[in-house]
N, CA, C and O of each residue as an XYZ file, in Angstrom:
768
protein
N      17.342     -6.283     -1.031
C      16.293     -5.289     -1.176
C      15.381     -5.353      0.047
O      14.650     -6.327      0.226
N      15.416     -4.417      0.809
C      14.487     -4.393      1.861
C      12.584     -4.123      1.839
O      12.072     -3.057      1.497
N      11.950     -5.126      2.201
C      10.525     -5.676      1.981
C      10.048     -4.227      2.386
O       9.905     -4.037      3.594
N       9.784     -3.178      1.523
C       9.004     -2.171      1.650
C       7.541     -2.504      0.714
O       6.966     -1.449      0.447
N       7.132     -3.219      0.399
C       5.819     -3.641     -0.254
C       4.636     -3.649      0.658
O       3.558     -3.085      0.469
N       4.930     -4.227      1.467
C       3.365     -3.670      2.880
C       3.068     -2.383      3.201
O       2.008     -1.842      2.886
N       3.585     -2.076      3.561
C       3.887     -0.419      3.316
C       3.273      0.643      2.666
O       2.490      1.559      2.917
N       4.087      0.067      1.485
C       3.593      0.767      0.081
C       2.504      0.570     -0.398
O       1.978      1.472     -1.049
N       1.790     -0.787     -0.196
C       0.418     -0.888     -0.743
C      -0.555     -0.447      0.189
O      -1.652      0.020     -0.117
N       0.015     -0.659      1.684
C      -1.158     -0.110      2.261
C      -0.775      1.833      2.042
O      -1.528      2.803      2.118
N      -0.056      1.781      1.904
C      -0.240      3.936      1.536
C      -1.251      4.036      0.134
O      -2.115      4.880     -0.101
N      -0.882      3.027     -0.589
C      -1.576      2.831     -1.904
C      -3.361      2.877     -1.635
O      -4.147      3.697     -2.111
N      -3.579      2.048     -0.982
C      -5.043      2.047     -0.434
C      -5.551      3.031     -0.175
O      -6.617      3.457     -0.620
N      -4.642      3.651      0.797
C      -5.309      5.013      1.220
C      -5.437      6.089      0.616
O      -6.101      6.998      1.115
N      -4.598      6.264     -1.045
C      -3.961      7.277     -1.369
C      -5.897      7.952     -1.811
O      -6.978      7.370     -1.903
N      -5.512      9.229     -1.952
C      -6.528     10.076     -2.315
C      -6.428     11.210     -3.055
O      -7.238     12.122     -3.218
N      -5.063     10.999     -3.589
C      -4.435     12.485     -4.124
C      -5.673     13.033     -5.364
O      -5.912     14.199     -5.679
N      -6.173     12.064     -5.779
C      -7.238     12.549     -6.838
C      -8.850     12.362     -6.847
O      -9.657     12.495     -7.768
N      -9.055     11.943     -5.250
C     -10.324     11.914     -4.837
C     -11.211     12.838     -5.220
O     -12.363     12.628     -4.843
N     -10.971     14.029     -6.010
C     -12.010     15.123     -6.246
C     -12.730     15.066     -7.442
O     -13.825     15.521     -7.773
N     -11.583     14.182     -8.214
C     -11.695     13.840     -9.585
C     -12.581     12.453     -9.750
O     -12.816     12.200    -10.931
N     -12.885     11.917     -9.215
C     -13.165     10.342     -9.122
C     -15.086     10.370     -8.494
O     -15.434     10.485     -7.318
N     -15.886     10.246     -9.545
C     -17.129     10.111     -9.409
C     -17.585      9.052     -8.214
O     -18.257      9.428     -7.254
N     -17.214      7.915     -8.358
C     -17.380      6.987     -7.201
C     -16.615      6.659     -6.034
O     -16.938      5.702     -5.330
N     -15.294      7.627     -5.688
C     -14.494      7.611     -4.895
C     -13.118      7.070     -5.458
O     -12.830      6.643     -6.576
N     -12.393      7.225     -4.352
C     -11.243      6.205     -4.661
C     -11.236      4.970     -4.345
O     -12.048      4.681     -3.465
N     -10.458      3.930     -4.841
C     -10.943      2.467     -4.478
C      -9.633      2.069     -5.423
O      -9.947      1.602     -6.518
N      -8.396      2.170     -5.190
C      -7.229      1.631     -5.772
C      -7.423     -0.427     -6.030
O      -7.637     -1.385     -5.287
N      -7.245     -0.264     -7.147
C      -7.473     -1.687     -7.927
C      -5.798     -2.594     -8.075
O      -5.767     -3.400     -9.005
N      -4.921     -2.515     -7.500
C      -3.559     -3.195     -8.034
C      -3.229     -4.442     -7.021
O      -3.503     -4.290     -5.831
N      -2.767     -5.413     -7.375
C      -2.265     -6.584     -7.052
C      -0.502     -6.910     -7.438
O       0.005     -6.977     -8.558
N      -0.012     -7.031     -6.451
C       1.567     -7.326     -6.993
C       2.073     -8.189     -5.655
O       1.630     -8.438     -4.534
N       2.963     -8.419     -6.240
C       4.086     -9.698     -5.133
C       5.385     -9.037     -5.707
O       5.502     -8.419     -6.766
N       6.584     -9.385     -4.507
C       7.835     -9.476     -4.856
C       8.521    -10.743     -5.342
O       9.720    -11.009     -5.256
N       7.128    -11.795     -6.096
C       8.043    -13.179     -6.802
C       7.390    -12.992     -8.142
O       7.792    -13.835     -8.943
N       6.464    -12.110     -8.664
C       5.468    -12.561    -10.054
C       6.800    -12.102    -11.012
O       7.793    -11.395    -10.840
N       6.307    -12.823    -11.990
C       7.503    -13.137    -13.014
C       6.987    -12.141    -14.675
O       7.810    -11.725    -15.490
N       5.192    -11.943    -14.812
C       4.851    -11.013    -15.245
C       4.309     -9.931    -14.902
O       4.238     -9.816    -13.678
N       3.867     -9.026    -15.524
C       3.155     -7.971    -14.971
C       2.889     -7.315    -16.074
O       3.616     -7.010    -17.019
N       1.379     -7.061    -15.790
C      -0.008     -6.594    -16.692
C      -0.189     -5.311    -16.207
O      -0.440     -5.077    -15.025
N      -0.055     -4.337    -17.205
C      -0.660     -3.049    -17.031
C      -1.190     -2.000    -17.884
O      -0.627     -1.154    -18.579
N      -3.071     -2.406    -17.541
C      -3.479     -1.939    -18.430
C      -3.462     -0.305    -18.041
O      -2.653      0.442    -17.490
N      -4.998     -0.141    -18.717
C      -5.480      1.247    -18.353
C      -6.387      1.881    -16.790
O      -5.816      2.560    -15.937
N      -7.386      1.599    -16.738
C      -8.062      1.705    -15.120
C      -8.967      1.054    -14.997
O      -9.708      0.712    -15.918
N      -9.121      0.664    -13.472
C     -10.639     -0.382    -13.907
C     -12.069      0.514    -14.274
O     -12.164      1.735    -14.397
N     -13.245     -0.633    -14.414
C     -14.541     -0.060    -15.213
C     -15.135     -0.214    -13.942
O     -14.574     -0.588    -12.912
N     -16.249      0.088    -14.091
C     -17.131      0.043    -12.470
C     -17.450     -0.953    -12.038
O     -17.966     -0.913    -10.922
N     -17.265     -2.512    -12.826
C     -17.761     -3.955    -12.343
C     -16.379     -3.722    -11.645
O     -16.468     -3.155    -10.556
N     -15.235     -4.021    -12.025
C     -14.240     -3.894    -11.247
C     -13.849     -3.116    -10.075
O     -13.160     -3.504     -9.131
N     -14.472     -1.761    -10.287
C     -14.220     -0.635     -8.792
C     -15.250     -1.005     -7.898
O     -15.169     -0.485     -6.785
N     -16.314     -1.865     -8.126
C     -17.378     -2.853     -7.261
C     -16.690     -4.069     -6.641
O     -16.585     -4.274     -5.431
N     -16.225     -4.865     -7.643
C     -15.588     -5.890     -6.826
C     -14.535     -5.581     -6.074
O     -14.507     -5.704     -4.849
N     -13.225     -4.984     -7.080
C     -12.001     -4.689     -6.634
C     -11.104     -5.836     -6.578
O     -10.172     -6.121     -5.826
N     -11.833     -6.627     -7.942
C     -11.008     -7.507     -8.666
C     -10.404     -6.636     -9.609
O     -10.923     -5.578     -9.962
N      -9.319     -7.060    -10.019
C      -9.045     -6.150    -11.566
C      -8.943     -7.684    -12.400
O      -8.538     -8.802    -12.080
N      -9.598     -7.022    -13.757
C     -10.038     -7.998    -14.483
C     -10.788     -8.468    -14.583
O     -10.624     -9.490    -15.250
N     -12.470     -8.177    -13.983
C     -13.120     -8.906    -13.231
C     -14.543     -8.898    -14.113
O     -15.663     -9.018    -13.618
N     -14.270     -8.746    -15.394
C     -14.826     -8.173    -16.314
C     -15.306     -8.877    -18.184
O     -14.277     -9.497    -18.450
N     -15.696     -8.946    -18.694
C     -15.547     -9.241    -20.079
C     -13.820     -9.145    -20.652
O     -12.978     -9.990    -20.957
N     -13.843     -8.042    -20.612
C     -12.423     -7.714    -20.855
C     -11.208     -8.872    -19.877
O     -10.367     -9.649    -20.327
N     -11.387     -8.719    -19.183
C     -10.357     -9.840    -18.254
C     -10.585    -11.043    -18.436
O      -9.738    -11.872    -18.103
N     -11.959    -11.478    -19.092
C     -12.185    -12.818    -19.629
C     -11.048    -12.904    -20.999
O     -10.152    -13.747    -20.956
N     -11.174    -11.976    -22.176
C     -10.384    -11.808    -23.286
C      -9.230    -12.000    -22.789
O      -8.497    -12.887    -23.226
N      -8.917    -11.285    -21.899
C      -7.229    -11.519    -21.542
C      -6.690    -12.680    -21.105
O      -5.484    -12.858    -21.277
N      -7.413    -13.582    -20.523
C      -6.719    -14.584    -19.924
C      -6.644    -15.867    -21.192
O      -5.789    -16.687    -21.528
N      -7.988    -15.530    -21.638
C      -7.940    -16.166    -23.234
C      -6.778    -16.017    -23.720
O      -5.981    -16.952    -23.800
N      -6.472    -14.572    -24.193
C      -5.245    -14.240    -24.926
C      -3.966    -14.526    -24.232
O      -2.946    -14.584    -24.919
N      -3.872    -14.787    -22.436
C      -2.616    -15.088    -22.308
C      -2.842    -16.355    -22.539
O      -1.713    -16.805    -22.736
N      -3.882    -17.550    -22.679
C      -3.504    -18.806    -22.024
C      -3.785    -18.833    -20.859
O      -3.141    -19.828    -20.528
N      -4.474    -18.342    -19.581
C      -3.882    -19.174    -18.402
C      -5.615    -19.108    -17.742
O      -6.551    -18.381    -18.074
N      -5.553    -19.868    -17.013
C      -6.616    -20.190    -15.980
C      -7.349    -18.458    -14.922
O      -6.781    -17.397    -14.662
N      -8.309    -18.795    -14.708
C      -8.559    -17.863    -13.603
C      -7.846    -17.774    -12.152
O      -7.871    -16.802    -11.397
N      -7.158    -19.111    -11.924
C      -6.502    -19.195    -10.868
C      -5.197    -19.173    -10.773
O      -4.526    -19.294     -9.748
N      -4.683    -18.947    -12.338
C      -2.906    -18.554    -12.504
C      -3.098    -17.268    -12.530
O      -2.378    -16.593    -11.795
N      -4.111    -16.584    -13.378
C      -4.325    -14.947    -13.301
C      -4.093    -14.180    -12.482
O      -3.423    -13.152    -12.579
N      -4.915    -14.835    -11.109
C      -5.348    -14.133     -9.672
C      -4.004    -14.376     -8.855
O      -3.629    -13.565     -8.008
N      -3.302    -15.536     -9.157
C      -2.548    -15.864     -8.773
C      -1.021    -14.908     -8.548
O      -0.037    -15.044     -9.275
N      -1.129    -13.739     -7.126
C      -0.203    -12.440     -7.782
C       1.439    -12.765     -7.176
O       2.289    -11.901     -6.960
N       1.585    -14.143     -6.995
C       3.368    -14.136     -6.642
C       3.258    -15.286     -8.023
O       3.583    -16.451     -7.792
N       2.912    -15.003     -9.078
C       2.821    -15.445    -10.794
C       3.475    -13.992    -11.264
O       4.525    -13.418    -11.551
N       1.658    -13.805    -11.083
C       1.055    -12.561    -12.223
C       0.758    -11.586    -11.254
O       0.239    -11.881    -10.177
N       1.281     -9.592    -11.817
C       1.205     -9.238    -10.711
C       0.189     -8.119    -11.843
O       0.301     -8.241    -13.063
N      -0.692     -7.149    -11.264
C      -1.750     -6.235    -12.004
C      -1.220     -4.703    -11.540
O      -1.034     -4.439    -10.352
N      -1.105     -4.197    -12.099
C      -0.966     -2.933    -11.910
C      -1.327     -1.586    -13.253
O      -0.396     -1.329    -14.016
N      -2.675     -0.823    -13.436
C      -2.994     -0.441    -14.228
C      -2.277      0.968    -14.240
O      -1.454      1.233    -13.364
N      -2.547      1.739    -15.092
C      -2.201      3.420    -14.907
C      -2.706      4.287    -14.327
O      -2.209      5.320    -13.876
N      -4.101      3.781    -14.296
C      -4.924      4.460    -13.004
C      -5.583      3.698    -12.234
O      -6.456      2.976    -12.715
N      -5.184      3.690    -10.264
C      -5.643      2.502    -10.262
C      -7.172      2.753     -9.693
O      -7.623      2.086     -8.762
N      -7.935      3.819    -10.379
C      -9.210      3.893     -9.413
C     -10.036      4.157    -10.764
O      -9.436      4.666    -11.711
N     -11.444      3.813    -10.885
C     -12.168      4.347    -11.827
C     -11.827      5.846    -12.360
O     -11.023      6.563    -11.764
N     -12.436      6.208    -13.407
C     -11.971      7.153    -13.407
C     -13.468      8.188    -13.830
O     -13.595      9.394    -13.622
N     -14.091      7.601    -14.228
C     -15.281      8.222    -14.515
C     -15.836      7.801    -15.940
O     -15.194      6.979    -16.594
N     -17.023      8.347    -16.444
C     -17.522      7.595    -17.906
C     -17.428      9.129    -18.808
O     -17.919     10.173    -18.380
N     -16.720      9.009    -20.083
C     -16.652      9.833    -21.112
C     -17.635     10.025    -22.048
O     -18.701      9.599    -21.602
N     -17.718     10.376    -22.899
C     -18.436     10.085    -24.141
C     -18.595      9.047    -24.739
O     -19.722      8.554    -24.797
N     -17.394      8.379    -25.406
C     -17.568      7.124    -25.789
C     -16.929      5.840    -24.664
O     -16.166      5.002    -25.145
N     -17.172      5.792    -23.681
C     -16.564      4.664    -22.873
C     -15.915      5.673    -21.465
O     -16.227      6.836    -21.212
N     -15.176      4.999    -20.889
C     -14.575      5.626    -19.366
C     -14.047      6.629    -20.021
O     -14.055      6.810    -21.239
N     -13.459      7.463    -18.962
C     -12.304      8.859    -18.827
C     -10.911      7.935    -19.284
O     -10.951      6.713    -19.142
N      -9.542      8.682    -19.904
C      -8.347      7.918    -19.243
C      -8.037      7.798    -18.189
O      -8.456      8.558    -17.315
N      -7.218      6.820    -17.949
C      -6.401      7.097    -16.256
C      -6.552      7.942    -16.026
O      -6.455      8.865    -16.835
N      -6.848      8.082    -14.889
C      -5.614      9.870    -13.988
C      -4.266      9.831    -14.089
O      -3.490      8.901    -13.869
N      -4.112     10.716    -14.373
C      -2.525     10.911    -14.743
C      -2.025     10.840    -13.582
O      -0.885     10.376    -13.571
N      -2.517     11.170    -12.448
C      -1.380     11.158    -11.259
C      -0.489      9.683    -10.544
O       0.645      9.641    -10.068
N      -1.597      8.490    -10.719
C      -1.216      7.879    -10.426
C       0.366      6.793    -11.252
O       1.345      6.455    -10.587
N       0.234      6.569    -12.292
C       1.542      6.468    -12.743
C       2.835      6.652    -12.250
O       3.642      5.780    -11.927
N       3.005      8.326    -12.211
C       3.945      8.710    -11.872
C       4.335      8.813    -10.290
O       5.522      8.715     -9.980
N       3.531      8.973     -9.482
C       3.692      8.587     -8.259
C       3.538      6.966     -8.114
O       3.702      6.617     -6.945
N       3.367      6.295     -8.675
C       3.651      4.835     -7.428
C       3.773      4.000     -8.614
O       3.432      2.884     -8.224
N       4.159      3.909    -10.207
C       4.713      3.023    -10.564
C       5.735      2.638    -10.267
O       5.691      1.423    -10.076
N       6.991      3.188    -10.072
C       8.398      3.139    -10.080
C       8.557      2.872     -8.709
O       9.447      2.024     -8.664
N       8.107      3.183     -7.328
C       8.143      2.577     -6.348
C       7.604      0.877     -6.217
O       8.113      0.006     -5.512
N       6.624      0.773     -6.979
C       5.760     -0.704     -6.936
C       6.982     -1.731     -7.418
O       7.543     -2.633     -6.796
N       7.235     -1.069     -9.225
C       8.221     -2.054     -9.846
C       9.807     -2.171     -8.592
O      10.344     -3.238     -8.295
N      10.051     -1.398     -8.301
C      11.226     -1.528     -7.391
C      11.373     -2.813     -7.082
O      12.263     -3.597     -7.413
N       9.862     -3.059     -6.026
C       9.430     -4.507     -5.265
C       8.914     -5.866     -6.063
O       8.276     -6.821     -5.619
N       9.463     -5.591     -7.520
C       8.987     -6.594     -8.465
C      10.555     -6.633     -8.852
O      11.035     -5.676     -9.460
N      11.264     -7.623     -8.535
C      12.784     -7.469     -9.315
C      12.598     -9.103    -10.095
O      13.666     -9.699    -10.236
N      11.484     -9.747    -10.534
C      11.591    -10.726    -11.172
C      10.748    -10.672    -12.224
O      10.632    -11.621    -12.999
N      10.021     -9.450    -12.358
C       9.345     -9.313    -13.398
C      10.086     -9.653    -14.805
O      11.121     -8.987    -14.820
N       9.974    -10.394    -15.946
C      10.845    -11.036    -16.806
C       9.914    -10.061    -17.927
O      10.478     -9.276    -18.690
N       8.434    -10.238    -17.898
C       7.722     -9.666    -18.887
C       6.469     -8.513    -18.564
O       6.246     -8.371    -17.362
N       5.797     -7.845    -19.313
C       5.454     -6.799    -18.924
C       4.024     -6.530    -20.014
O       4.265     -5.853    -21.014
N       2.998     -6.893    -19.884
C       2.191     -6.726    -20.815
C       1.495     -5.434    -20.833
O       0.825     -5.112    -19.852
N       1.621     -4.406    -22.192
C       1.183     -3.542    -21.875
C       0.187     -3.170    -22.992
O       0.230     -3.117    -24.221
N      -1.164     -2.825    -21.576
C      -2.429     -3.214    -22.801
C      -2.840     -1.698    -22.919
O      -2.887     -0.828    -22.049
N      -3.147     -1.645    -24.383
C      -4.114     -0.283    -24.773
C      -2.708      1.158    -24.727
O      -1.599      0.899    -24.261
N      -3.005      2.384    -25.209
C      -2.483      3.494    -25.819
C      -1.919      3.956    -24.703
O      -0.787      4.439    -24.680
N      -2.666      3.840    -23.712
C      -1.964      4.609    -22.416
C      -0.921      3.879    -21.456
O      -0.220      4.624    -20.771
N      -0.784      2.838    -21.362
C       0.554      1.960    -20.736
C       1.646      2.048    -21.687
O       2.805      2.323    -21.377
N       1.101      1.727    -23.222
C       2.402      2.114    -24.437
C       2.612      2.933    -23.916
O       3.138      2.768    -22.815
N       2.261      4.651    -24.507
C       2.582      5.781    -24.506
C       3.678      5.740    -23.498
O       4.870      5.726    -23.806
N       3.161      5.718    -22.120
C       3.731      5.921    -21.511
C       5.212      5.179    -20.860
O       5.891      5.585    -19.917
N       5.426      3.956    -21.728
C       6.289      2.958    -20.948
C       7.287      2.613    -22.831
O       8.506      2.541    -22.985
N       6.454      2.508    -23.666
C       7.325      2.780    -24.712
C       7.674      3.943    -25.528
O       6.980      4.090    -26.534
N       8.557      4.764    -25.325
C       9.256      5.527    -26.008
C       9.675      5.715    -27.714
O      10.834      5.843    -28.108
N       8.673      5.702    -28.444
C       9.270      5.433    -29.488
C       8.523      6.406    -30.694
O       7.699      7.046    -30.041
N       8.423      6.758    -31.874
C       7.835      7.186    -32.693
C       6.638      6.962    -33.036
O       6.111      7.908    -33.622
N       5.925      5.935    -32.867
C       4.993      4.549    -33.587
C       3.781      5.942    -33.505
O       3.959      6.739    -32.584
N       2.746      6.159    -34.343
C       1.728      6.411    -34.363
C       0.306      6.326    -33.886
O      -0.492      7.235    -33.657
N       0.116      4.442    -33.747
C      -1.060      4.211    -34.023
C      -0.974      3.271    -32.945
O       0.205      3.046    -32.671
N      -1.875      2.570    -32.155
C      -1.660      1.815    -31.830
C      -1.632      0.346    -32.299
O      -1.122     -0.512    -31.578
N      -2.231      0.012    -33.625
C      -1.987     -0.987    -34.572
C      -0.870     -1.028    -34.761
O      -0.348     -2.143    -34.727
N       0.035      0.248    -35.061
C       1.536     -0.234    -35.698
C       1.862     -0.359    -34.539
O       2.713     -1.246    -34.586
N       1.709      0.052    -33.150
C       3.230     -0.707    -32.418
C       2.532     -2.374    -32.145
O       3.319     -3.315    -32.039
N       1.439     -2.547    -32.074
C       1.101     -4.067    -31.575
C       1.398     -4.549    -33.124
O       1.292     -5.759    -32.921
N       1.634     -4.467    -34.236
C       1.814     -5.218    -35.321
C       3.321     -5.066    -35.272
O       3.856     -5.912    -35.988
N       4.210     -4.235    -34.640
C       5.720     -4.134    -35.017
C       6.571     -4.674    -33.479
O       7.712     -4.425    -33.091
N       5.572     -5.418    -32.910
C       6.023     -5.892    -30.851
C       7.114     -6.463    -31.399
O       7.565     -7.035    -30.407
N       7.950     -6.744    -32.394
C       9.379     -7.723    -32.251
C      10.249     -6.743    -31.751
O      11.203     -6.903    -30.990
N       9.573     -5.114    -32.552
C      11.402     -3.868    -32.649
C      11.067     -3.507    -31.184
O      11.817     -2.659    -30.701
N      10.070     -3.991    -30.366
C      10.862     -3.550    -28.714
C      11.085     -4.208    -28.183
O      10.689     -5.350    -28.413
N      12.006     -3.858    -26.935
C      12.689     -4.696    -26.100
C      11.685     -5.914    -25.500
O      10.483     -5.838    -25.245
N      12.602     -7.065    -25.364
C      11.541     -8.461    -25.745
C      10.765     -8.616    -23.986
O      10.229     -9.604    -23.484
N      10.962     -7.370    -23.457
C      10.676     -7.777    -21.529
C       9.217     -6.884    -21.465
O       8.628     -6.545    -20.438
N       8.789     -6.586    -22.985
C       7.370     -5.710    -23.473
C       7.053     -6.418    -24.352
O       7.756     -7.148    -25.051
N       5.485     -6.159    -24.370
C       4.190     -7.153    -24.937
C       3.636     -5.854    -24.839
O       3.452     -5.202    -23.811
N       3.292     -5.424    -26.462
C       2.358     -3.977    -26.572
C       0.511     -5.465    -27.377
O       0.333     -6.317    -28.247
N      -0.271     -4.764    -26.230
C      -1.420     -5.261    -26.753
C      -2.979     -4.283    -26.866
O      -3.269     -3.452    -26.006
N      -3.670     -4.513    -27.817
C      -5.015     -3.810    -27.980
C      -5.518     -3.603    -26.418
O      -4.715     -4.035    -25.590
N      -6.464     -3.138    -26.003
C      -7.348     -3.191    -25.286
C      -8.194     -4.394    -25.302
O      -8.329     -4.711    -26.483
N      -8.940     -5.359    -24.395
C      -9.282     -6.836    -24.731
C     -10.563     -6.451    -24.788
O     -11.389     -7.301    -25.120
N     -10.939     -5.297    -24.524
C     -12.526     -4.772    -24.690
C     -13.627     -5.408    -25.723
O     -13.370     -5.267    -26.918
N     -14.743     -6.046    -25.393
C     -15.335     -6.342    -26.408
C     -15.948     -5.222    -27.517
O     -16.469     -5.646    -28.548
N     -15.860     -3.792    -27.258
C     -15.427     -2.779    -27.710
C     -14.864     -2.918    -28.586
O     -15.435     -2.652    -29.643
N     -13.293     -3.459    -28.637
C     -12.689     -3.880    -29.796
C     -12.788     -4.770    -31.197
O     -11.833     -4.988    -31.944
N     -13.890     -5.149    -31.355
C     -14.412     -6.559    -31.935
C     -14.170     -5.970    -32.951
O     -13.593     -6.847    -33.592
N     -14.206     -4.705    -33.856
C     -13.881     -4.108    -35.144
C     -12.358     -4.148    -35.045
O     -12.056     -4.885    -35.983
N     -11.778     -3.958    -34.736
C     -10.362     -4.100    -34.475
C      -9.603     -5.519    -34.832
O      -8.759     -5.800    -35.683
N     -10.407     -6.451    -33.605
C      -9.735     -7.498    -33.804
C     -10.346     -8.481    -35.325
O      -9.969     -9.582    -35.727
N     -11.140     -7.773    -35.744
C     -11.812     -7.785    -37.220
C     -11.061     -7.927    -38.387
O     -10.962     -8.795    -39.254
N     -10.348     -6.380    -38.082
C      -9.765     -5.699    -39.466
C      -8.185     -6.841    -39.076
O      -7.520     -7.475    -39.895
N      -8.044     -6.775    -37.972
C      -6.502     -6.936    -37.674
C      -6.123     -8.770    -37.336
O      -5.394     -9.121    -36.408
N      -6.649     -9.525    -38.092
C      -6.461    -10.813    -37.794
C      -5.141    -11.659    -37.816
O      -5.092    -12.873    -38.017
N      -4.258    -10.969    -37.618
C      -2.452    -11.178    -37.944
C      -2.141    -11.301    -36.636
O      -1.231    -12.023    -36.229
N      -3.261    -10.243    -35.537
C      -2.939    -10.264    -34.383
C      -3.612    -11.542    -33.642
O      -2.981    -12.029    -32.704
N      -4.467    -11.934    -33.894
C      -4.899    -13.784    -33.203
C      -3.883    -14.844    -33.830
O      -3.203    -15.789    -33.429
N      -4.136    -14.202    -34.988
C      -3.370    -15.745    -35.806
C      -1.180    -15.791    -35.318
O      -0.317    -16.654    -35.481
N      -1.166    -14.711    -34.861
C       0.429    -14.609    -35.180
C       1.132    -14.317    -33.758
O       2.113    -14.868    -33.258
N       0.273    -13.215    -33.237
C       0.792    -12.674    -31.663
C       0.270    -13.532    -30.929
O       1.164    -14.163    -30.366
N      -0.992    -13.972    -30.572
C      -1.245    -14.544    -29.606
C      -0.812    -15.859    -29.368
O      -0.765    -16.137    -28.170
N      -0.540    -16.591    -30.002
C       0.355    -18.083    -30.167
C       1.800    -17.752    -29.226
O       2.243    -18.408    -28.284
N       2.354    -16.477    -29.856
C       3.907    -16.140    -29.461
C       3.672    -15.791    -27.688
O       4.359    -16.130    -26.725
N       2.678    -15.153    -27.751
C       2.452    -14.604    -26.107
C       2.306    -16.014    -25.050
O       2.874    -16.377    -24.020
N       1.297    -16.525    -25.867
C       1.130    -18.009    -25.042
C       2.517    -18.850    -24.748
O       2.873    -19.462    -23.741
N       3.052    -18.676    -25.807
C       4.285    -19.427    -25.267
C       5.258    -18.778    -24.268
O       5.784    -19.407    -23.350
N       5.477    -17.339    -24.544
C       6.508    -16.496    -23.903
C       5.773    -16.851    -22.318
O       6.506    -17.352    -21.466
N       4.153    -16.537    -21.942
C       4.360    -16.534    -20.363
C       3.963    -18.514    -20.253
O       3.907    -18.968    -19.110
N       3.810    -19.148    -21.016
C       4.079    -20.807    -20.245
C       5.459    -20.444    -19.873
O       5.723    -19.782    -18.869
N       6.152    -20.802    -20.535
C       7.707    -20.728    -20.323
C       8.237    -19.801    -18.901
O       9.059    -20.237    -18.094
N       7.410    -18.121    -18.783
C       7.640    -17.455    -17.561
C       6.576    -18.322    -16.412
O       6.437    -17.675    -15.374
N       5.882    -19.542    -16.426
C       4.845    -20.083    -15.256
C       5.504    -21.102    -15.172
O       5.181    -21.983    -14.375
């Protein structure tokens, strides 16, 4: 496979295809290697994140590393763990919380990125909009596909949003600390 990843991320940097749309500019948030063995992809970063231009860099990215198990320095760590959201630039603030992704980005530069990931083993995909879009299936809700993660293919990890936002969620839904997160911890020790 020929090392087109420099390349690609620096076009990534520059990209602007949806600069008109984007209140604080563009400011692409993704981290990847051609050795990380997982890969996290949520939804877009929040504005602590389109400030730093950490992804994760956040409450929420605190939850997550909780929920995988791993250190701040296996996290960051991107020939591990590689980040790649659905949108990788803010996207603006909604009514109740951010905008979704931009749709554009997905479809233009996921499938080129993963190309340069051929060791990706697992694939965590957080919140309605990485499902939707990456699992194919009937499921409704996003409770039923994170309560039913065995019936997909085992190289997907469907997870909530780690938002402290979610605290009613992870409330009602305590099957998901007590049952998934144990299984996740083990699935990426085993991929570190």
């Amino acid at each position: 496979m020929p090392n087109d990843l420099i390349p690609l991320l620096s076009e990534i940097q520059t990209c602007t295809c949806c600069a008109d749309h984007l209140p604080l500019g563009p400011r692409p948030v993704v981290r990847i290697s051609q050795t990380a063995r997982i890969l996290i992809i949520g939804q877009a970063p929040g504005t602590k994140v389109h400030a730093s231009g950490i992804p994760w860099d956040d409450a929420s990215g605190k939850r997550l590393r909780q929920w995988m198990g791993v250190d701040d320095k296996t996290f960051y760590d991107a020939s591990r763990i590689a980040i790649m959201p659905m949108g990788f630039c803010y996207p603006g603030k909604g009514k109740s919380g951010d905008l979704p992704p931009r749709a554009e980005c997905a479809p233009q530069w996921h499938q080129p990125l993963k190309e340069q990931m051929p060791d990706i083993e697992l694939t965590l995909l957080i919140g309605q909009y990485a499902q939707n879009y990456y699992l194919k299936d009937d499921v409704k809700t996003l409770t039923e596909r994170v309560k039913n993660w065995r019936d997909f293919p085992p190289e997907y990890f469907a997870l909530p949003h780690p938002s402290p936002r979610n605290q009613i969620w992870l409330k009602k839904n305590p099957w998901f600390e007590a049952e998934m997160i144990p299984h996740l911890q083990s699935r990426i020790k085993q991929l570190l």
